[in-house]
Rosetta silent file (secondary structure, phi, psi, omega in degrees, C-alpha in Angstrom):
SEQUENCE: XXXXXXXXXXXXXXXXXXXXXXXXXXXXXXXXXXXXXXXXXXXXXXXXXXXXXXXXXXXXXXXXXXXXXXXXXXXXXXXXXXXXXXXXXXXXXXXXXXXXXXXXXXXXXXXXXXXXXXXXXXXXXXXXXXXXXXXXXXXXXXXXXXXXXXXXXXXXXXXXXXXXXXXXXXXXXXXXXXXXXXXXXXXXXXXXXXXXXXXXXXXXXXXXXXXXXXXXXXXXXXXXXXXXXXXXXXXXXXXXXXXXXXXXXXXXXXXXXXXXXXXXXXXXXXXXXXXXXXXXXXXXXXXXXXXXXXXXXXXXXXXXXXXXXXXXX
SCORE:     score description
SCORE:     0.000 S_00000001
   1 L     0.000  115.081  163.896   12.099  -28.389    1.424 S_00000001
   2 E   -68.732  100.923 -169.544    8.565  -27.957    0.578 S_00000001
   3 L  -120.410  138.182  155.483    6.157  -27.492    3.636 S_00000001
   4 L   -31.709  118.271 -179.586    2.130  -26.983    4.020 S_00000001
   5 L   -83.190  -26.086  152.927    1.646  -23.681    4.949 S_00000001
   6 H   -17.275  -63.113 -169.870   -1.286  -24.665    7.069 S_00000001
   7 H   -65.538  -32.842 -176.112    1.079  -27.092    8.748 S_00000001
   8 H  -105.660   15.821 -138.060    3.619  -24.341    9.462 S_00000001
   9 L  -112.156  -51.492 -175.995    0.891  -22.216   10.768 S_00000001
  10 L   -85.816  -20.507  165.399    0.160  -24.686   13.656 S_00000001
  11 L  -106.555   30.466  179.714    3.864  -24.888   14.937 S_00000001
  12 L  -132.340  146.821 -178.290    4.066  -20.901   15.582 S_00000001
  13 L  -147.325  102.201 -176.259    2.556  -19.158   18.100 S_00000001
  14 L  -149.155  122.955 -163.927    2.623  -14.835   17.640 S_00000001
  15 L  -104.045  103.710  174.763   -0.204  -12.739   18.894 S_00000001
  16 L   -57.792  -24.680 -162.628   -0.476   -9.543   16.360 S_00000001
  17 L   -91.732   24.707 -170.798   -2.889   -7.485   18.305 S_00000001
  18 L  -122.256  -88.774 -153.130    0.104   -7.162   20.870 S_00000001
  19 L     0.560  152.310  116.842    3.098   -6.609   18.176 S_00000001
  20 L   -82.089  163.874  173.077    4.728   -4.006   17.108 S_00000001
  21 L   -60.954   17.596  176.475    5.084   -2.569   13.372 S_00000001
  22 L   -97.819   62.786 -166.348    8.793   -3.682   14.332 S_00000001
  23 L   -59.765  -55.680 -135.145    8.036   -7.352   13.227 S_00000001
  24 L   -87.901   35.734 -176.104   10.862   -8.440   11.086 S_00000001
  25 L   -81.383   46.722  176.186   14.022   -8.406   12.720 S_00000001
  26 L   111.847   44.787  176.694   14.915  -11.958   11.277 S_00000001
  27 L   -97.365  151.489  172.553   11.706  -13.562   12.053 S_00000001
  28 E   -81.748  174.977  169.408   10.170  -16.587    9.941 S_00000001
  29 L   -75.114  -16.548 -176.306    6.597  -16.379    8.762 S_00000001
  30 H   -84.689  -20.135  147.104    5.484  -18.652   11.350 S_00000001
  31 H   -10.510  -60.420 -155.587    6.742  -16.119   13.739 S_00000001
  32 H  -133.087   55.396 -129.788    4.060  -13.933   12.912 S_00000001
  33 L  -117.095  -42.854 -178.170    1.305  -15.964   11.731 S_00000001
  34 L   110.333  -27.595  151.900   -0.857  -14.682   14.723 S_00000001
  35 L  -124.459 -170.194  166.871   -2.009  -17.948   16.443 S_00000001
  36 L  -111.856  -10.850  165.074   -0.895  -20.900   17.488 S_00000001
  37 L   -77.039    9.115 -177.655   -4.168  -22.581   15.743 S_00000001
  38 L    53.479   38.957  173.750   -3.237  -21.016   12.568 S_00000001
  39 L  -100.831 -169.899 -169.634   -6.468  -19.181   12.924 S_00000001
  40 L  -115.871  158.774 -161.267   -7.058  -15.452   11.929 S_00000001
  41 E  -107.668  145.059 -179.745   -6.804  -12.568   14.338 S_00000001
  42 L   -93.501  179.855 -166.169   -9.339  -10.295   14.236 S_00000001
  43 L  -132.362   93.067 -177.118   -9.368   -6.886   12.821 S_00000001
  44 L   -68.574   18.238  177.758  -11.391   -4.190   15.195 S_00000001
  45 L    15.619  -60.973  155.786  -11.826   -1.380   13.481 S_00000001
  46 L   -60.866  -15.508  108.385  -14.398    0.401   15.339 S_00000001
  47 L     0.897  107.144  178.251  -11.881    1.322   17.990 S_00000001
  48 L   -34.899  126.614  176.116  -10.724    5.169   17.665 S_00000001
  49 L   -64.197  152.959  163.060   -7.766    5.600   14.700 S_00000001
  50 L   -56.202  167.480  179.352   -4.442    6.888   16.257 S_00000001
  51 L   -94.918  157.233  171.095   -4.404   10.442   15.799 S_00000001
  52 L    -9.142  -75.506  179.947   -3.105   11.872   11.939 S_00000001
  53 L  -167.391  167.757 -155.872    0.489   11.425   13.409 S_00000001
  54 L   -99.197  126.086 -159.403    2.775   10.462   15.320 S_00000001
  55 L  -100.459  -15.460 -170.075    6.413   12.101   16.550 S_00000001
  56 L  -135.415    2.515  150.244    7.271    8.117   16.957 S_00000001
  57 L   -56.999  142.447  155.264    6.105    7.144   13.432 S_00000001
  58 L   -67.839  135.368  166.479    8.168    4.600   11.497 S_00000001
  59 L  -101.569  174.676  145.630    8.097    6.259    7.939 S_00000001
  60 L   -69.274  -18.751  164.745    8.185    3.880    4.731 S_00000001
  61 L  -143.160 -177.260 -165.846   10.213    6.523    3.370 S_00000001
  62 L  -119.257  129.910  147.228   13.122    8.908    3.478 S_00000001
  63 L   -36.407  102.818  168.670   12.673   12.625    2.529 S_00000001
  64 L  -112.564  152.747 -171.094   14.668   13.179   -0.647 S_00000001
  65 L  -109.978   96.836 -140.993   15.195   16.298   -1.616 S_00000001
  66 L  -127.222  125.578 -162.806   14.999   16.759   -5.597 S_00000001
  67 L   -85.540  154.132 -171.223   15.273   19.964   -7.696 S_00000001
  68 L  -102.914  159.942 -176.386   12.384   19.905  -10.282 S_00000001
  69 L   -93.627  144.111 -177.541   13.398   19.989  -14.371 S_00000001
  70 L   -46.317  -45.453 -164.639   12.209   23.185  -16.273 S_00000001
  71 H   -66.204  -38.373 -178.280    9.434   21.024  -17.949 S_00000001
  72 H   -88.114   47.199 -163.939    8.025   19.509  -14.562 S_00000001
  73 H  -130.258  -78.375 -164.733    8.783   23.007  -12.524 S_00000001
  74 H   -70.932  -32.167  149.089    5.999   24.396  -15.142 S_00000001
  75 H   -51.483  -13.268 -174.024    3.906   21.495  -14.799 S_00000001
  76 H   -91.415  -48.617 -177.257    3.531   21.708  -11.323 S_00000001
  77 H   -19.113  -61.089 -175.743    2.965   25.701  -11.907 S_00000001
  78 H   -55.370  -47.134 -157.597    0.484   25.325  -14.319 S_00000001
  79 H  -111.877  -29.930  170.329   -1.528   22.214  -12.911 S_00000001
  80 H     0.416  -89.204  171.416   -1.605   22.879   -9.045 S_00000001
  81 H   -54.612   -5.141  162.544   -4.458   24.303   -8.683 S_00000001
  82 H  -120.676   27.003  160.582   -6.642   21.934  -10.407 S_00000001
  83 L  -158.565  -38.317  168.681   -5.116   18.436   -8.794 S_00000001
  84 E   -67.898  121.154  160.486   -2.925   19.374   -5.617 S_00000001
  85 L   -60.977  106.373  169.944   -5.094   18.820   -2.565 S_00000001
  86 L   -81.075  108.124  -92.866   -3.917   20.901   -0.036 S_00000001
  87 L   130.912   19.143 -177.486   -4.010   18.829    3.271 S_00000001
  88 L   -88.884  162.341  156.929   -0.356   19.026    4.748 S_00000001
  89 L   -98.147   16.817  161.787   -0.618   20.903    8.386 S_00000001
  90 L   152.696 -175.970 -149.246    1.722   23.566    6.619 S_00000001
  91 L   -94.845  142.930 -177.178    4.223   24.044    3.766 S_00000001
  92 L    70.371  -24.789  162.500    6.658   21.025    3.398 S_00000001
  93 L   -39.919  135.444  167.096    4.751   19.224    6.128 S_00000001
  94 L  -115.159    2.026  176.517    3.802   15.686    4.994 S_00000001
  95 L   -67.950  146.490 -166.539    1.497   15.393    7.927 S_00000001
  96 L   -85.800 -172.419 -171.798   -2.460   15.812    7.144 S_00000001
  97 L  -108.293  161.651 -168.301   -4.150   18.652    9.418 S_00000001
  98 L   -54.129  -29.404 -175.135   -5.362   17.701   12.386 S_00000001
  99 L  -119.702    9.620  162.425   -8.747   18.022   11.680 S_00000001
 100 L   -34.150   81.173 -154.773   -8.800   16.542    8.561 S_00000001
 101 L  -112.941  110.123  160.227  -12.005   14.062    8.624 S_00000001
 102 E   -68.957   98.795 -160.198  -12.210   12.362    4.931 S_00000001
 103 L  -154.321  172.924 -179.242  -15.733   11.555    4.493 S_00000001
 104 H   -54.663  -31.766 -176.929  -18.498   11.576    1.932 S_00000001
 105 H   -89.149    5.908  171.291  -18.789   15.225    2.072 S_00000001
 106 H   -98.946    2.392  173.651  -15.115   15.885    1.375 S_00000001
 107 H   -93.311  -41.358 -169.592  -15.034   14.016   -2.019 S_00000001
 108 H   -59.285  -20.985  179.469  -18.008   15.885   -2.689 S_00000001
 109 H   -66.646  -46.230 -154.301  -16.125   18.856   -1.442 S_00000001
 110 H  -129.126   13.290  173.905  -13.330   18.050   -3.653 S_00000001
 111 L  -108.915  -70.618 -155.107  -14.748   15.726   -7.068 S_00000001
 112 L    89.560   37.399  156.961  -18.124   17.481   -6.836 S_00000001
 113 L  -165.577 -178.050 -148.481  -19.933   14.186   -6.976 S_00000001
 114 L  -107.873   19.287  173.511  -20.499   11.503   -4.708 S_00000001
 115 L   -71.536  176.338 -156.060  -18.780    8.430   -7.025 S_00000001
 116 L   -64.290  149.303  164.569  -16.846    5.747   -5.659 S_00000001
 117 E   -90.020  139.158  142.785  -12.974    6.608   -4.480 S_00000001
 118 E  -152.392  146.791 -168.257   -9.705    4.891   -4.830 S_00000001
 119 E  -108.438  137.196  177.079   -6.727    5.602   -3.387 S_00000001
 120 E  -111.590  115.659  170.943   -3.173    4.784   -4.582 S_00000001
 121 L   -90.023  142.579 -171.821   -0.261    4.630   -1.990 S_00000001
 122 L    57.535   48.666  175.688    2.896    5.656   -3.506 S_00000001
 123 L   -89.975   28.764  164.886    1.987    6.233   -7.287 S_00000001
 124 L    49.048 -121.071 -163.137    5.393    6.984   -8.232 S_00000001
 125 L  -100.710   10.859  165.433    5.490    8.954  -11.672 S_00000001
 126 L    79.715  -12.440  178.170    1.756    8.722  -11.827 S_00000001
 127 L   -37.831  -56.281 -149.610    1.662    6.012  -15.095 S_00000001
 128 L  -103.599  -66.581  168.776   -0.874    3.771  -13.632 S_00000001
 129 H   -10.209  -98.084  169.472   -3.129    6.071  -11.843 S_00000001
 130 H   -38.487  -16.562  165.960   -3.650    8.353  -14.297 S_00000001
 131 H   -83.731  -20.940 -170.722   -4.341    5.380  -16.893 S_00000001
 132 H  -110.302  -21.805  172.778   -6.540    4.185  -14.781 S_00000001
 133 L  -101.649   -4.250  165.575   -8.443    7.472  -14.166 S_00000001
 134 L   -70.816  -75.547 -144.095   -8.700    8.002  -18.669 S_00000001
 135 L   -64.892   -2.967 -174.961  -10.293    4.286  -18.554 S_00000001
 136 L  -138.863   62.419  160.210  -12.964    5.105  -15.424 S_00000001
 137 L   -17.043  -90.584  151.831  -14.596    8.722  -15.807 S_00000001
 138 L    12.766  -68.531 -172.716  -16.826    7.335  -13.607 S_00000001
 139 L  -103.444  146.331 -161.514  -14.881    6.678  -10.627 S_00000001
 140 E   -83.386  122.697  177.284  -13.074    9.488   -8.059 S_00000001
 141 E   -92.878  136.043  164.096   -8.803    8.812   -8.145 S_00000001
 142 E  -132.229   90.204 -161.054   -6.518    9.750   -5.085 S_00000001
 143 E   -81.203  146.470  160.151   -2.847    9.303   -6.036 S_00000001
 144 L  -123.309  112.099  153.050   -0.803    9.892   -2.279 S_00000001
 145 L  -143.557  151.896 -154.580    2.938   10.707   -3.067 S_00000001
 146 L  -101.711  -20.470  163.684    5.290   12.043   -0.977 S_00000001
 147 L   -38.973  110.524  163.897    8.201   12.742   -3.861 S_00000001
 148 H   -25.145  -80.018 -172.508    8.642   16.138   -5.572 S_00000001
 149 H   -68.333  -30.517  168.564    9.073   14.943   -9.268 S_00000001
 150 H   -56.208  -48.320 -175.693    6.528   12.059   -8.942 S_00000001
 151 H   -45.386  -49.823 -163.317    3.738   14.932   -7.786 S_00000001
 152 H   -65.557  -55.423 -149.667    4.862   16.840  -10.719 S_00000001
 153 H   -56.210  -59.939 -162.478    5.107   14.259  -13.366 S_00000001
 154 H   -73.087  -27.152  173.489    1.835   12.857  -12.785 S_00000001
 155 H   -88.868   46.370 -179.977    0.019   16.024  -12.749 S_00000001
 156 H  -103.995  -58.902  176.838    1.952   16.822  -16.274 S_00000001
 157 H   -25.364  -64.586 -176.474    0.390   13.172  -17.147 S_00000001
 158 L   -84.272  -20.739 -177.656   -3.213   14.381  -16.449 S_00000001
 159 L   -93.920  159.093  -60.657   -3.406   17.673  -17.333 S_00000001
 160 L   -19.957  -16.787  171.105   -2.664   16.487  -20.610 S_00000001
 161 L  -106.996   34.556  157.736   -5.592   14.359  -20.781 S_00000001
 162 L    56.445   10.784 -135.994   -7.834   17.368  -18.765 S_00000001
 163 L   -75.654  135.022 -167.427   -8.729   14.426  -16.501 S_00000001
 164 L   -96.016  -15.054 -149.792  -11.337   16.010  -14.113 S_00000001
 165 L  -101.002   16.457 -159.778  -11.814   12.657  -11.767 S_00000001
 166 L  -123.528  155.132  118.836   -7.969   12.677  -10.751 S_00000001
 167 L  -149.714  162.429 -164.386   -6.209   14.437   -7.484 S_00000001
 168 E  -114.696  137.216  174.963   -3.026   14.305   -5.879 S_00000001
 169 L  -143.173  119.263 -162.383   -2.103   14.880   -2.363 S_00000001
 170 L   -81.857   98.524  174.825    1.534   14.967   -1.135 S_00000001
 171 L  -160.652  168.120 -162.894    1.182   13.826    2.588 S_00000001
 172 L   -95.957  122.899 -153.519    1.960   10.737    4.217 S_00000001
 173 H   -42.648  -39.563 -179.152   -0.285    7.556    3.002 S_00000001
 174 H   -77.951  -24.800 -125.300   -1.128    5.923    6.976 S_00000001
 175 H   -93.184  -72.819 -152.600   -1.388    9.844    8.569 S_00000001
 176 H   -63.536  -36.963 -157.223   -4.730   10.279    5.612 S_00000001
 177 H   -53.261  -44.463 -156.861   -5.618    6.536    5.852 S_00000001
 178 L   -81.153    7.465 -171.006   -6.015    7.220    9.935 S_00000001
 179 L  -135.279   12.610  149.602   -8.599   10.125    9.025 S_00000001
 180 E   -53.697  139.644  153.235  -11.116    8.024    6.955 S_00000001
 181 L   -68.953  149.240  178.313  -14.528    7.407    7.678 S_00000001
 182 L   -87.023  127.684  167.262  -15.347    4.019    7.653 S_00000001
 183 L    82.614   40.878  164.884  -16.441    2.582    4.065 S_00000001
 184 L  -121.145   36.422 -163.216  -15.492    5.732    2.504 S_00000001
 185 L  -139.800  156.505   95.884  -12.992    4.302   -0.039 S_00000001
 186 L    -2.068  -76.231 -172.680  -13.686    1.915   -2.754 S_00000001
 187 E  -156.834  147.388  151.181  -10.671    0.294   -3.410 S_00000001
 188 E  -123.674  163.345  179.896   -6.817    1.056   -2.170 S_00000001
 189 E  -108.353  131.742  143.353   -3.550    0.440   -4.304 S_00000001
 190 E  -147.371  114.629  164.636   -0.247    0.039   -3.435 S_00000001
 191 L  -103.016  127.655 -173.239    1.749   -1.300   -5.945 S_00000001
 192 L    53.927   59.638  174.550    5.540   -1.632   -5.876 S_00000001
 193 L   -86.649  160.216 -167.496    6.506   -0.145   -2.657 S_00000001
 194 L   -44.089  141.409 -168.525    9.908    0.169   -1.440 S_00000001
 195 L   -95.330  -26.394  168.877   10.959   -2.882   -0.467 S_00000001
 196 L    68.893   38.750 -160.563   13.212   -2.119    2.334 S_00000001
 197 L   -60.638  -44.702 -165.947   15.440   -5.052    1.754 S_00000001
 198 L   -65.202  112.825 -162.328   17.900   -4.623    4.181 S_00000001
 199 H   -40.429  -36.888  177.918   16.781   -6.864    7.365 S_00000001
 200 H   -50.101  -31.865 -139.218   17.154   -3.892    9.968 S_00000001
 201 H  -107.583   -7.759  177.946   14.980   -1.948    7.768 S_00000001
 202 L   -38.479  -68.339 -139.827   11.762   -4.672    7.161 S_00000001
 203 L   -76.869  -20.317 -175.374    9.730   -2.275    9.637 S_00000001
 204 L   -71.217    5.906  173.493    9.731    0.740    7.419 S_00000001
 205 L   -63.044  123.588  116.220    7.689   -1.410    4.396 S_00000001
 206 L    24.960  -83.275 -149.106    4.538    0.335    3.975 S_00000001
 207 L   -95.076  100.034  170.558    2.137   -2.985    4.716 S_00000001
 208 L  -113.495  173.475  139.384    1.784   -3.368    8.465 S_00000001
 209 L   -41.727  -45.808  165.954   -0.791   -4.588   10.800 S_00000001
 210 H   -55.860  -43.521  169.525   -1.552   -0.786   11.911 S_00000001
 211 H   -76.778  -11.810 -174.536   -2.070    0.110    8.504 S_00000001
 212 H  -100.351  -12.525  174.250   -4.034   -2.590    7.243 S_00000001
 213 H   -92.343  -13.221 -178.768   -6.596   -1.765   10.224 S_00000001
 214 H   -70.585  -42.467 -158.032   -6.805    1.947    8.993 S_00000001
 215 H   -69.166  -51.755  175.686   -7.269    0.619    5.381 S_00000001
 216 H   -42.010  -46.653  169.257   -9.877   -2.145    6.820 S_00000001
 217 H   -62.952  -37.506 -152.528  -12.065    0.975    8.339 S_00000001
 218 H   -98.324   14.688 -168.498  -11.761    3.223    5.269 S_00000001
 219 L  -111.510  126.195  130.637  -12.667    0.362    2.871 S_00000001
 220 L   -24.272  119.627 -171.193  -16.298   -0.630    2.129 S_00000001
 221 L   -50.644  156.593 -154.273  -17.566   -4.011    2.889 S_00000001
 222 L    52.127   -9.995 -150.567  -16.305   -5.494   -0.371 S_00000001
 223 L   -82.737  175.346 -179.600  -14.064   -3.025   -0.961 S_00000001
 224 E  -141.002  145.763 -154.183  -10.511   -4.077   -1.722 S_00000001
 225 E   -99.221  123.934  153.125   -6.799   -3.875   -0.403 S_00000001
 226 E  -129.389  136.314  179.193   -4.815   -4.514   -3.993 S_00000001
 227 E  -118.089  129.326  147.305   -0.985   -5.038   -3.275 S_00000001
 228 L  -117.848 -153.439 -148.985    2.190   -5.887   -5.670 S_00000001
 229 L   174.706  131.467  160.928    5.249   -6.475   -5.302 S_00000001
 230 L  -130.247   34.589  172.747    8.195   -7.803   -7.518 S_00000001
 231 L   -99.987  123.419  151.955   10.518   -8.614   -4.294 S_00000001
 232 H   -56.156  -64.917  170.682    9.915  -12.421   -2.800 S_00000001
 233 H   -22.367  -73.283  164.633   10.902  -11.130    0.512 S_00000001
 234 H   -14.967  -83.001  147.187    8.311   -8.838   -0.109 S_00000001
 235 H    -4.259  -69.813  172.975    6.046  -10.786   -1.008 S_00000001
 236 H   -55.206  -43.819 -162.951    6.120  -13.098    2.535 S_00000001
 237 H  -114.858   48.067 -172.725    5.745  -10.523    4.355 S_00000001
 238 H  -112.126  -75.743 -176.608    2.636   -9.263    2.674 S_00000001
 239 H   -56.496  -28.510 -172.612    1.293  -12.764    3.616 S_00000001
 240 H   -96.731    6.879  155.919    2.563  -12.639    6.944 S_00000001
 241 H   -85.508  -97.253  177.408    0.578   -9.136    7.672 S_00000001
 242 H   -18.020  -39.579 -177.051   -2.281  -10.147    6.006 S_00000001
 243 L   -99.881    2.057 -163.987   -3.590  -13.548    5.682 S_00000001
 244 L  -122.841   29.913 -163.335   -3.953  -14.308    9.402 S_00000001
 245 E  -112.992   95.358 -171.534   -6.153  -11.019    9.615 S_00000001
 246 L   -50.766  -25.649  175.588   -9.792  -12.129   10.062 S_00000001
 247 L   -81.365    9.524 -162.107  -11.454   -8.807    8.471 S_00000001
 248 E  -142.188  120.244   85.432   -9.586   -9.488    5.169 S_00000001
 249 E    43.282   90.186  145.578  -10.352  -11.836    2.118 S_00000001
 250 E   -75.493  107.504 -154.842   -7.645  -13.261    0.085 S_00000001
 251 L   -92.689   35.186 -177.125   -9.252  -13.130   -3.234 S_00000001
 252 L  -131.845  160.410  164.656   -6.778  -15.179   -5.143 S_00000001
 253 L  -145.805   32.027  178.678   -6.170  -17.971   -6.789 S_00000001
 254 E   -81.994  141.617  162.345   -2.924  -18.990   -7.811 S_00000001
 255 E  -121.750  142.082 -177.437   -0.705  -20.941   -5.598 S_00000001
 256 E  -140.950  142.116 -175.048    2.844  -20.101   -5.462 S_00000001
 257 L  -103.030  150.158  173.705    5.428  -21.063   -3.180 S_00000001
 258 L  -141.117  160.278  161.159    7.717  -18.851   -1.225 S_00000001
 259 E   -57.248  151.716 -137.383   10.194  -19.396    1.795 S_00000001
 260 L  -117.028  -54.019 -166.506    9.185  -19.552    4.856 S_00000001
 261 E  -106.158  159.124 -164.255   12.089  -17.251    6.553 S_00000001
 262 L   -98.684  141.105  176.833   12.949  -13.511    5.574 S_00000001
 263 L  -111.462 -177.780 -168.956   16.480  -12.957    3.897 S_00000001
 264 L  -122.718 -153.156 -164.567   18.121   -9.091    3.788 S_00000001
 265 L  -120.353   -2.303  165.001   19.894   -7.563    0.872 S_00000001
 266 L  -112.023   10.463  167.175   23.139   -9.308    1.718 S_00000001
 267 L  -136.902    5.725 -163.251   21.960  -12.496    1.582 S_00000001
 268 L   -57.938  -11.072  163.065   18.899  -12.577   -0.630 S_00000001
 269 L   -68.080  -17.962 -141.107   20.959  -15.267   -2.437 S_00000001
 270 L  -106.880   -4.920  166.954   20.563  -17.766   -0.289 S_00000001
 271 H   -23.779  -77.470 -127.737   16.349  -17.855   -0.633 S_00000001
 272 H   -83.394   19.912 -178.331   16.045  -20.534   -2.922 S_00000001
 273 H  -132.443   -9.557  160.417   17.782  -23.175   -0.447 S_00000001
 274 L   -77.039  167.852 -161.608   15.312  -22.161    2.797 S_00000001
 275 L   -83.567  164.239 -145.570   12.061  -24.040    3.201 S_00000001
 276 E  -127.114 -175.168 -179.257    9.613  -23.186    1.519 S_00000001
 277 L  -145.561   84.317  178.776    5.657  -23.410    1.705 S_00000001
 278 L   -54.046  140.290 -167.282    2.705  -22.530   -0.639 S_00000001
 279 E  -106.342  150.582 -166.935    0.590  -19.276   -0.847 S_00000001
 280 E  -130.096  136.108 -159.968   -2.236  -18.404   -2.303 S_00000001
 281 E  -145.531  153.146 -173.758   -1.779  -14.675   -4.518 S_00000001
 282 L   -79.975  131.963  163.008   -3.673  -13.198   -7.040 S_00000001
 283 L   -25.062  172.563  171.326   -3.643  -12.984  -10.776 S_00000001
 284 L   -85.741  163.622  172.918   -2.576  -10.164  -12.411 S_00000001
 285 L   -61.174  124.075 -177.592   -4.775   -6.891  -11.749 S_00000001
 286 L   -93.093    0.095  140.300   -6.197   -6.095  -15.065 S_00000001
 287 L   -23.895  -38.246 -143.425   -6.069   -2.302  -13.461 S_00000001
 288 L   -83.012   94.841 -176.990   -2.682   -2.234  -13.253 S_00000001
 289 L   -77.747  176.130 -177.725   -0.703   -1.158  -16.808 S_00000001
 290 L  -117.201   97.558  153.666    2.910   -2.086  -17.089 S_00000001
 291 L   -51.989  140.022 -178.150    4.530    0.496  -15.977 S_00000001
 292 H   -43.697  -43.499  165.522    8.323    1.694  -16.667 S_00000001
 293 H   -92.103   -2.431  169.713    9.269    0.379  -13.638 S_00000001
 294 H   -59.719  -51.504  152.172    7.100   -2.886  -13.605 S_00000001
 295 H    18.168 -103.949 -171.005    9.300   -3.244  -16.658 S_00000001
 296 H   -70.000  -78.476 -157.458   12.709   -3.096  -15.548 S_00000001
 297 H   -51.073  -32.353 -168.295   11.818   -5.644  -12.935 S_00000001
 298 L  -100.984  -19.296  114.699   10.411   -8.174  -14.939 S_00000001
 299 L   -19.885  -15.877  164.130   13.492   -7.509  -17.524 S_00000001
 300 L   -98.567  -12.157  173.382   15.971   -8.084  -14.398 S_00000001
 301 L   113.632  -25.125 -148.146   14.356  -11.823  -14.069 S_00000001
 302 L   -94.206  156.664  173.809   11.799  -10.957  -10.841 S_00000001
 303 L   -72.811  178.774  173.142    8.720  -12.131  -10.537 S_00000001
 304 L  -130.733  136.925 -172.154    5.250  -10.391   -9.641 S_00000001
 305 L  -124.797  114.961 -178.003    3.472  -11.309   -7.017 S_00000001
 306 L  -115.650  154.197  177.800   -0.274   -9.550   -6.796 S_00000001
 307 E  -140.824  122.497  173.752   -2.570   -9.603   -3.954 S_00000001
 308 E  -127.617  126.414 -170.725   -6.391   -8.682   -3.384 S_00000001
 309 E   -89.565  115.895 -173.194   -7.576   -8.289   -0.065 S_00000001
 310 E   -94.956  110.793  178.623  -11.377   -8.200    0.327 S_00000001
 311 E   -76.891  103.510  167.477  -12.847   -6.682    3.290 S_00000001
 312 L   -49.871  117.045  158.126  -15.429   -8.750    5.644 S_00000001
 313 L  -130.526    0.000    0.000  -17.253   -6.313    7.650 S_00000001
C-alpha cells in the first residue's frame, strides 16, 4: 500500500530532542518523525558537545582483532609517520584525548595549509578516499577507521600515489566529531556503514540524532552530510534521523519509495508487502568511485540509496 509520506508524518507524534540513540526497537518511521505536525525539529548546536566520550557510549562497531599480512604489516611500518594522526588518549585506545580541540589551527597544524577538510566515517580499505584525495590536491582528506587492515591498506593506497593532502586517524568517528569547532569541516562522508540489521541492534548504526548534531556544528553553513547505503532498512532510517531535523537540507531529487516500518535480518523478506511511502534521496555522488564492496552489493541485486544533507545555519 502506497502512502504520502507527508500524510504519514501527520498521524505520528515523537519528540527527538527527548529520545534516545535507542530509537529502533521495532518502531515505524512515523514513530520517529519528530512532530505530530510533520514539522522539523530543530537542531541546536550551539549548546556544549558531550565530552570526547562516554563509558555509556553505544559503539557502531565491535573491536575485531585482525593480524596484519606481511605486505600491509610493512605498509603500516613504512607509511605511519606520514598519514597516522596520533589522537587516541593512549595505545589501542579508540578514544580522542581529552583535549583534543579540532580547529583551523590543527589542520594547519597537521596539512600545513588552511584548505577546506572532509572527513570520511568508516573508509573501509581506503578505495574511495584516497581516489578522491588523487582527483582534489586542493582539498585536506580525513579518513576515520577504527579496523587494523583498513588503516593499513589505505595508507599502502596513498603512499603509493605520495598523496600529501591525505591522513588517517584510527579513533572513534562521534568521540572526534564531538571535538570540532563549528564550520570547521567542509563536507562529511559516510558511505556504507554497517547496517546493523538485526532489530535489537538498529541503535548501534552510525547515523543518529546525537551525531548528526555534532556533524551539524562541525559542518560549514553549506557544508554537507553525504550518506549511502545499499540496505532499505537502512535507508528509512537515514530518513527517519534526518529529514525531520530543521538544521539539515535534503539536497535530492529523486523520489523513491520505501516502507514505512523497520524489518530485522530474520524477516527482511517480508519488506516488500509493508506500506510503503515516498522519499526524496539523492543521485549518485559523482565523489564516490565504485568501490569493491559497492560492487558486490549491487551484483547481489541491492539497491543504492544516496543522501546529501545540507546544513542551514
Amino acid at each position: 500500500m502506497q502512502e504520502n509520506k507527508e500524510d504519514w508524518l501527520k498521524m505520528n507524534d515523537f519528540n527527538v530532542d527527548s529520545a534516545s540513540d535507542d530509537l529502533h526497537g521495532g518502531h515505524s518511521f512515523g514513530d520517529l518523525t519528530g512532530r505530530e505536525d510533520g514539522g522539523a525539529v530543530a537542531c541546536d548546536s550551539s549548546k556544549p558537545q558531550q565530552p570526547h566520550a562516554s563509558a555509556r557510549a553505544i559503539l557502531s562497531f565491535v573491536r575485531r582483532s585482525a593480524r596484519l599480512d606481511a605486505r600491509l604489516e610493512k605498509a603500516k611500518q613504512r607509511y605511519s609517520g606520514a598519514y597516522l594522526l596520533c589522537i587516541a588518549d593512549g595505545d589501542g585506545s579508540l578514544r580522542v584525548k581529552s583535549d583534543l580541540c579540532v580547529d583551523s589551527q590543527w589542520i594547519e597544524a597537521n596539512w600545513g595549509n588552511a584548505n577546506p577538510l572532509i572527513v570520511e566515517i568508516g573508509s573501509g580499505q581506503g578505495e574511495n578516499i584516497v581516489a578522491a584525495a588523487a582527483a582534489n590536491p586542493n582539498t585536506n582528506f580525513l579518513a576515520l577507521e577504527v579496523y587494523d587492515p583498513g588503516v593499513a591498506h589505505t595508507m599502502l593506497l596513498a603512499g603509493k600515489q605520495d598523496l600529501r593532502n591525505l591522513r588517517i586517524a584510527q579513533v572513534n568517528a562521534p568521540d572526534f566529531l564531538a571535538a570540532c569547532k563549528s564550520g570547521v569541516l567542509a563536507e562529511v562522508w559516510t558511505f556504507f556503514p554497517d547496517p546493523w540489521p538485526k532489530m535489537r541492534h538498529h541503535k548501534r548504526r552510525i547515523v543518529q540524532p546525537s551525531l548528526a548534531k555534532s556533524v551539524h556544528n562541525a559542518l560549514v553553513a553549506g557544508g554537507v552530510w553525504r550518506i549511502a547505503t545499499d540496505i532499505e532498512d537502512y535507508a528509512l532510517h537515514v530518513h527517519e534521523v534526518m529529514d525531520s531535523l530543521a538544521c539539515f537540507e535534503n539536497d535530492g531529487d529523486l523520489r523513491v519509495s520505501l516502507p514505512t516500518e523497520h524489518v530485522g535480518k530474520g524477516n527482511a523478506q517480508d519488506a516488500a508487502d509493508l506500506p510503503h511511502a515516498d522519499f526524496v534521496e539523492s543521485r549518485r555522488f559523482d565523489g564516490r568511485v565504485l568501490t569493491n564492496f559497492e560492487r558486490k552489493g549491487l551484483e547481489a541485486g541491492r539497491v543504492i540509496h544516496d543522501f546529501a544533507y545540507v546544513v542551514k545555519k
